[in-house]
Residue, then its C-alpha position, 0 to 999 in steps of 0.5 A: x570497471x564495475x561489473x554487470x547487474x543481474x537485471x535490465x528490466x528493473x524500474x527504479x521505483x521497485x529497484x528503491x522497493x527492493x533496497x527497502x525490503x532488504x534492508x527491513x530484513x537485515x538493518x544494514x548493507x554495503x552498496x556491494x551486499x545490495x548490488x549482489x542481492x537485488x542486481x545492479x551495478x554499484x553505480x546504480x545501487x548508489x543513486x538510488x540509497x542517495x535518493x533514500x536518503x533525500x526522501x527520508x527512507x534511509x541514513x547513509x553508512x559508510x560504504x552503505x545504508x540503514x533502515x531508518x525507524x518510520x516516524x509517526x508523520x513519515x509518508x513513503x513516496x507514493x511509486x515506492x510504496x506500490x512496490x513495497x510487499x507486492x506479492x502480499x498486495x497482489x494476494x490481498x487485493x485478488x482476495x478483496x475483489x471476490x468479497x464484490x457483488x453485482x450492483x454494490x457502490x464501492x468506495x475505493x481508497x487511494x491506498x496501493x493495497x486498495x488499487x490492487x483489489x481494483x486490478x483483480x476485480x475489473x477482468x470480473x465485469x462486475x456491474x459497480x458504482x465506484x466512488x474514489x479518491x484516487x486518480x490511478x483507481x479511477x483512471x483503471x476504472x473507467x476501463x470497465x465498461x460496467x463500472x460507473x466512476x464518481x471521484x469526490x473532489x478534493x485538492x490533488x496532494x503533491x506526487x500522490x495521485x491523490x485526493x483530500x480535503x474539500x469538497x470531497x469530506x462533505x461529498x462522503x456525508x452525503x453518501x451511503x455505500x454498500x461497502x468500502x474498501x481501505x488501507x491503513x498506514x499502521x493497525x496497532x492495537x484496536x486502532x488504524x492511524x495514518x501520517x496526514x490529518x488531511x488523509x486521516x480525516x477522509x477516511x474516517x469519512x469514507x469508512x463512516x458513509x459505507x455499511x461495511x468496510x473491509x481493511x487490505x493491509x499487508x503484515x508488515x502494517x502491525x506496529x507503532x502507530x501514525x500521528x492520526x487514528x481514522x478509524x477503530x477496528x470495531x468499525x471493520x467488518x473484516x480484516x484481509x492481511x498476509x501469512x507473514x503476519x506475527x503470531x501476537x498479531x494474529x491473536x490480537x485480531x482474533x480476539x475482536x469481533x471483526x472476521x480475519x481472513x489470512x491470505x497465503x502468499x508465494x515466495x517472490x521469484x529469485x533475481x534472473x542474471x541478464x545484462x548491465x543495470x546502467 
């Protein structure tokens, strides 16, 4: 008989996350290391590394898994990817929701960085025109009382909760917002990148119809690029990224124009020892 997880209160999207982090740390574990560390019975631990692997995340081991290099038009399942760096997420967006002011439009892209942002802006009440692209953004927005929600149209990409394409391109040519705030598969260099032409050519067109744009992205976003640049950072009034950003990173960023906001992020809390993860 296996023995008892740590956690019931775990959903398998972020239990996925979890095993994602643990193995961007560490390169490779046993189904054991990750029953221990994150709270599971092995059982469960092996499902979730055999849905990894399906979705591409991950290559099985023996007895365990390895983290697989992200590939340029790799695109991470859209549940999972909301969890992945959740406290430097929640840390950025909180920051991003204060640089609003009353009466802005504001795009808001379908990132989960972005949707953050919108979480710890709609309690401000905040009077705001938002234009986006994301049916989760906007299913949240229309909540606010003094939020009026425009979504640009588009085809809904398959398990993303997201629009692209047209009429929502040409929507953008037409727009001219106060500011926009994005999130980007990968910054390297002076460029920002994404996996999907069809989401690249979006932003592009988001970023270029707002006076100013600001980019959410966590520190661990600085890297190889995606098969798409969508934008160069000398489009970018300001940069909001976390303090586990990598030192050459940081300088790198500091060299450009575009102002650099470092957000300090808490320690996630420990696993709490409760009953069996079925």
């Amino acid at each position: 008989m296996e023995s008892p997880g740590k956690r019931v209160d775990i959903i398998p999207a972020k239990r996925r996350a979890m095993i994602l982090e643990h193995l961007r740390a560490s390169g490779a574990a046993s189904i054991q290391e990750l029953a221990e560390a994150i709270g599971g019975s092995p059982s469960t631990i092996r499902r979730d590394l055999e849905h990894l692997v399906e979705t591409g995340h991950l290559e099985r081991t023996h007895g365990g898994a390895l983290l697989l290099p992200l590939r340029a038009t790799f695109e991470r399942e859209t549940s999972v990817n909301a969890q992945l760096r959740r406290a430097q997420k929640l840390a950025i967006g909180a920051v991003a929701a204060q640089r609003l002011r009353p009466r802005d439009s504001v795009i808001l892209e379908s990132s989960s960085t972005v949707m953050e942002a919108a979480r710890a802006a709609a309690p401000l009440g905040l009077p705001l025109t938002i234009v986006t692209n994301s049916l989760d953004i906007a299913q949240l927005s229309a909540g606010v009382a003094s939020w009026r929600v425009i979504m640009p149209g588009g085809t809904i990409r398959p398990g993303s909760g997201l629009l692209a394409g047209e009429p929502g391109e040409s929507f953008f040519k037409t727009v001219h917002a106060d500011l926009c705030l994005t999130g980007t598969y990968a910054v390297t260099g002076g460029i920002l990148t994404d996996a999907s032409l069809e989401v690249a050519a979006l932003k592009r067109a988001m970023v270029q119809s707002a006076r100013r744009t600001i980019l959410l992205v966590d520190s661990s976003k600085f890297g190889p690029p995606a098969f798409c640049t969508f934008c160069d950072l000398s489009a970018i009034e300001e940069v909001i990224t976390d303090d586990g950003i990598r030192p050459e990173h940081l300088d790198a960023l500091r060299a450009l124009p575009t102002r650099v906001t470092v957000v300090p992020v808490e320690a996630p809390p420990l696993p709490v020892a409760a009953g069996r993860v079925a």
